[in-house]
N, C-alpha and C positions, 0 to 999 in steps of 0.2 A: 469475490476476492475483497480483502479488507483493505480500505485505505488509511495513511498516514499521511496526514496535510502538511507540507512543508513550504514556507514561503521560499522562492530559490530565487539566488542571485548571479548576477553575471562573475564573470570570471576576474579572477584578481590578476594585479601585475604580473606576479609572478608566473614563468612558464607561457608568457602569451605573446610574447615578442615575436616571436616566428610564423604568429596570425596575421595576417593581412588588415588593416583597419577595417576596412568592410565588411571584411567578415564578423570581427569582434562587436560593428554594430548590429547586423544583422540574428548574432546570437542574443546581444543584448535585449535588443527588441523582440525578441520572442519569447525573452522570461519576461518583459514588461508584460507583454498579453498575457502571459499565464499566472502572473502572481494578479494581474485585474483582476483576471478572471474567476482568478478564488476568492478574492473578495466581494465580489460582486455576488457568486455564487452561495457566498456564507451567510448573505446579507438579506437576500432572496430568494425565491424557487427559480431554478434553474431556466423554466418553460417562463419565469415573466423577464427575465433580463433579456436584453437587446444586443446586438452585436453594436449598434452606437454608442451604449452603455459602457460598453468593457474598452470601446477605442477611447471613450472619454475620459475614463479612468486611467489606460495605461501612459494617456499623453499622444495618442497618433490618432492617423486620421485615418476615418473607417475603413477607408478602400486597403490601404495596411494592414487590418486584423485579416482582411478576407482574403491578399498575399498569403499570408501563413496559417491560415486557418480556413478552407475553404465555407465552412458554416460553421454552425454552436454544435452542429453534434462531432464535427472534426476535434473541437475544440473542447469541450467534453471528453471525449474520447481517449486522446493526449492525457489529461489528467488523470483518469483514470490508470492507465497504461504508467504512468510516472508512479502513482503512488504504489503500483505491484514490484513495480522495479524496485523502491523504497525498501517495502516489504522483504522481497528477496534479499536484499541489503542487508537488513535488521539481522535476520537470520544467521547469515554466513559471519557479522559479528559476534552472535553468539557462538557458532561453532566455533569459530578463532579460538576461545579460550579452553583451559582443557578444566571443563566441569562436568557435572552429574548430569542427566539426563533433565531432571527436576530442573536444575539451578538454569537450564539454557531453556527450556520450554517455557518454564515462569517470566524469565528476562524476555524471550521473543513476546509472549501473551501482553503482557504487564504495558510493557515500553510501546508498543503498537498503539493499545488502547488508550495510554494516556496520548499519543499523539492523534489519534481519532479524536478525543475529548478536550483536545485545545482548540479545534473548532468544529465542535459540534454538530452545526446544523452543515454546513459544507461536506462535512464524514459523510450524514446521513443522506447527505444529496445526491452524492456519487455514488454512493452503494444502491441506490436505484435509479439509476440515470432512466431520464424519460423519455428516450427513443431506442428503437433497435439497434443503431450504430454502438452508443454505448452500453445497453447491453449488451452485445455481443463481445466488445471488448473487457468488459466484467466477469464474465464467463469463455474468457478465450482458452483455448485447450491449450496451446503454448507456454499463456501465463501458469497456468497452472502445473504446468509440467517445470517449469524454471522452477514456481513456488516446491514441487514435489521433490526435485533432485535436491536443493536443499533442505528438506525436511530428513530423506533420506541418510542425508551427510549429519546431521542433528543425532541420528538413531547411534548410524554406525561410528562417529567416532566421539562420542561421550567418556568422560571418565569411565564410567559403569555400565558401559556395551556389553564386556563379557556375562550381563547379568541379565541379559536378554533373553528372550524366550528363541527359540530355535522351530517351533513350529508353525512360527507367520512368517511369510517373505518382510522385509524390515520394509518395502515402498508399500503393501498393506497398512503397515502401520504408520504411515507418512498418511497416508489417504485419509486413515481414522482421522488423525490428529488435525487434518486441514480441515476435512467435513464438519469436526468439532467446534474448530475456531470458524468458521464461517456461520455455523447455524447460531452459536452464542449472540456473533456480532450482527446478525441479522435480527435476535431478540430485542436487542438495546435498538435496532435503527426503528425499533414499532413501538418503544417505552421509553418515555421519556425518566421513568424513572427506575429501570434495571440495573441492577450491582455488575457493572460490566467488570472492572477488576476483580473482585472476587469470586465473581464464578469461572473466569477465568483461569484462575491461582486452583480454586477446584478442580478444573478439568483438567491442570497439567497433575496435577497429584493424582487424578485417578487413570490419567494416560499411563505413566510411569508403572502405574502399579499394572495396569495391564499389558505393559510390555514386558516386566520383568516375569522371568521363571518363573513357577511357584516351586517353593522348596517344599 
């Protein structure tokens, strides 16, 4: 599953009146840890940063990171699991609008990738997380099925659905199209110097064409 690194912030004024103080620190202190932790993590390999490290950086005191984080792979982990959620997100923006099949695979491809390569070495960190905890959350059947249902919703309600082919189930073609974008962005986490946009922009043009009809 692909990540989109996003620095995230506590919650605004707005709407939070009816949270408890405590609570509202308690949430804040958890995006502290996780925005340390992406920096920390952007900055290094994942296997030499410390849990002292990431409490240093987000401002608390160790035994606080391990409150909310029971270890680095908990904590890992979360990140990972955030940036699918992202993901999933991205998507169902695309569907929101009512365009071509094209116009919403290239926007999901395109806008992913450039948020992969605004930190780079972080993308590449989490897309092979170095213990099994987050592998398995990298490949969680879940995530992917969230990811699939909207892929799904991408096929079926495009401007130009009705120009679909009728003889692949359309969640086939959600599968294609994740397997696709996963393998590209697998390519770019082993090259430092892979055209991850534009092979991307290719692959949504030759998905399209493989979903539509042939006349």
């Amino acid at each position: 599953m692909t990540t989109v690194p996003a620095r995230q912030f506590g919650p605004g004024p707005e709407g939070t009146a009816h949270i408890p103080l405590r609570e509202r620190k308690k949430t804040q202190t958890r995006l502290d840890i996780l925005n340390a932790a992406r920096d920390c993590f952007n900055a290094r390999d994942i296997a030499e940063v410390s849990m002292d490290e990431i409490a240093e950086a987000a401002g608390v005191a160790r035994g606080t990171v391990f409150n909310y984080f029971p270890s680095k792979s908990d904590l890992v982990s979360v990140l990972v699991a955030e940036n699918a959620v992202i993901f999933g997100k991205l998507i169902a923006r695309a569907n929101a609008r009512s365009t071509t099949l094209f116009s919403r695979l290239s926007s999901i491809f395109v806008t992913s990738a450039k948020g992969m390569m605004q930190n780079t070495d972080l993308s590449r960190r989490l897309l092979m997380p170095v213990d099994r905890k987050g592998q398995a959350t990298l490949n969680s059947p879940d995530i992917s099925e969230v990811i699939l249902d909207a892929l799904e919703q991408t096929f079926l309600t495009a401007s130009d659905a009705a120009a679909m082919r009728g003889d692949v189930p359309v969640r086939h073609l959600g599968e294609v199209t994740l397997s696709i974008y996963t393998g590209i962005v697998a390519q770019w986490r082993m090259d430092a110097d892979y055209p991850l946009i534009s092979r991307l922009e290719q692959s949504a043009a030759l998905i399209v064409d493989m979903a539509h009809a042939k006349r």
